[in-house]
C-alpha positions in Angstrom: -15.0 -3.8 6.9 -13.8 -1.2 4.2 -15.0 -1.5 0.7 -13.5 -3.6 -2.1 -10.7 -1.9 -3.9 -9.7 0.4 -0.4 -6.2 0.6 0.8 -5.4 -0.9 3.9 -2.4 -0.3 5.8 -1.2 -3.2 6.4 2.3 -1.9 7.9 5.1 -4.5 6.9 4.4 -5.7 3.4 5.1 -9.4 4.2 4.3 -10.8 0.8 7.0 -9.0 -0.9 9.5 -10.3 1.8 8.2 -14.4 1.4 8.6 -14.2 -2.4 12.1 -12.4 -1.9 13.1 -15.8 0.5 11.8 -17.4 -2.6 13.7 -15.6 -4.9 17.2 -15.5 -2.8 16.3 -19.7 -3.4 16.3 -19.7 -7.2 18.9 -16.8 -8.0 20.9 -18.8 -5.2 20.3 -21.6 -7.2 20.9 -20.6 -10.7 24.5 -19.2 -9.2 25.2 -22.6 -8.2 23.6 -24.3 -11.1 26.2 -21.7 -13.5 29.4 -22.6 -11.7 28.9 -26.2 -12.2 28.2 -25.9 -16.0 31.5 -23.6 -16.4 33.4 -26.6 -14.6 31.7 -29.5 -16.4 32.4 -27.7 -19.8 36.0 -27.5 -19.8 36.8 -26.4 -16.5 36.4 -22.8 -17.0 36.1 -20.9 -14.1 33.8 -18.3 -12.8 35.9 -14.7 -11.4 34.5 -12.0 -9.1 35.8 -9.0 -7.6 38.7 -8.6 -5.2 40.5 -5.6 -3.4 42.6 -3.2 -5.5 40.6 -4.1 -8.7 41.8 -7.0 -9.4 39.5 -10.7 -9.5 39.4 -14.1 -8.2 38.2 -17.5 -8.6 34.9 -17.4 -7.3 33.4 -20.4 -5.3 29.9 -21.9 -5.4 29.7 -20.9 -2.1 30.5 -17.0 -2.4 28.4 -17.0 -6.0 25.9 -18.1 -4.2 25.7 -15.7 -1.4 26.2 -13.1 -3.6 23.5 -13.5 -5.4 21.5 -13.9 -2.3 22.8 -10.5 -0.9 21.2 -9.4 -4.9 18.2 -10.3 -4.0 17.7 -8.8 -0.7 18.9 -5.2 -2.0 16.6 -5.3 -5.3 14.0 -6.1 -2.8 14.9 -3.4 -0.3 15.2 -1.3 -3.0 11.3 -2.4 -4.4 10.0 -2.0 -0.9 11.4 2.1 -0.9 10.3 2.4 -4.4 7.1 1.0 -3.8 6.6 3.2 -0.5 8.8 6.9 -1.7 7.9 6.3 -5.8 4.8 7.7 -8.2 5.9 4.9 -10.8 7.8 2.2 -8.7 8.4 -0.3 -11.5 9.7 1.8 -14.2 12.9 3.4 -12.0 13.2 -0.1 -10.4 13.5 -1.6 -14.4 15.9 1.0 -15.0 18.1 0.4 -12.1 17.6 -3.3 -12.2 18.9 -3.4 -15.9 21.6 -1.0 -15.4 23.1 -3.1 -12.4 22.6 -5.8 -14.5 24.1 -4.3 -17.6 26.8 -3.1 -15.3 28.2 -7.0 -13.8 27.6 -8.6 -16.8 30.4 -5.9 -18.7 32.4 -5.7 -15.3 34.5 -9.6 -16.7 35.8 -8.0 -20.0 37.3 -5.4 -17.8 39.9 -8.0 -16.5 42.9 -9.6 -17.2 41.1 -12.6 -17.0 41.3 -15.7 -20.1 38.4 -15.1 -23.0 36.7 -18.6 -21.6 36.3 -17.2 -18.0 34.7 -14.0 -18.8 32.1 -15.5 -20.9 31.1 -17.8 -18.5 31.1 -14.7 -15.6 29.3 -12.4 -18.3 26.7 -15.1 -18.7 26.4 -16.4 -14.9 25.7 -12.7 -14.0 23.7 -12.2 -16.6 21.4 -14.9 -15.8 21.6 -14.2 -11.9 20.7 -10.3 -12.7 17.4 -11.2 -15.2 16.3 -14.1 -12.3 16.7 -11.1 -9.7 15.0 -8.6 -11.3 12.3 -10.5 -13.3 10.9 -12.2 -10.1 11.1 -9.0 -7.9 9.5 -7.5 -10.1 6.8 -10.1 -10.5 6.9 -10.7 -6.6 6.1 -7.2 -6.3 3.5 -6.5 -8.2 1.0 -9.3 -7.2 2.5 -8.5 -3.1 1.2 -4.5 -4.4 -2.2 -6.1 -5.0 -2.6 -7.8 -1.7 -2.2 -4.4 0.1 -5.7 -4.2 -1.5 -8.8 -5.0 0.5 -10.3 -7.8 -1.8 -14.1 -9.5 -0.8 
């Protein structure tokens, strides 16, 4: 057995891949849980993008799987930094909060009424801080359990 605190490979780094399932549930969640309070206040409606630049109504459905497809590439993206990176968390906070920065900015670029880009700027918001707050948690303590521990 090697000694406490050693590094062992343990190849696929399955903890950070069962606490991104369990993040893909709550981002999936609070994309869901966002388009139903823009429709129960007023019926405003949440946009996303479409071809040519140009936006649509976005479904509960699509939000949803969106913000799934979030989660799987901030964790793809944690598992390279994690492997290829000397400090992992600090470039993945940078890009994390510039992607972040970057959708929640991306409504007020449209044509769309004041009402529906507030809601978007807000549902993306909170979809990009559940993301990247609980990958980043989800891979820190996974980081730790690459440790041999007694």
């Amino acid at each position: 057995m090697p000694k406490p605190g050693t590094v062992v490979d343990v190849g696929f780094p399955v903890d950070l891949w069962a606490g991104t399932v369990a993040t893909a549930m709550v981002a999936g969640l609070v994309a869901l849980t966002g388009t139903v309070a823009a429709r129960a206040a007023g019926d405003v409606r949440i946009i996303a993008p479409a071809a040519h630049g140009g936006y649509l109504v976005a479904s509960p459905l699509r939000l949803t799987a969106a913000a799934l497809v979030a989660t799987a590439g901030a964790a793809l993206l944690m598992h390279l930094l994690l492997v290829l990176s000397p400090q992992p968390f600090l470039f993945f906070g940078w890009v994390s909060v510039l992607m972040t920065t970057l959708i929640t900015l991306w409504p007020f670029t449209t044509s769309a009424d004041v009402p529906a880009q507030a809601a978007t700027a807000l549902v993306y918001l909170a979809i990009g801080g559940c993301v990247t707050g609980l990958t980043a948690s989800v891979a820190r303590e996974s980081r730790w359990s690459w440790r041999y521990r007694e």
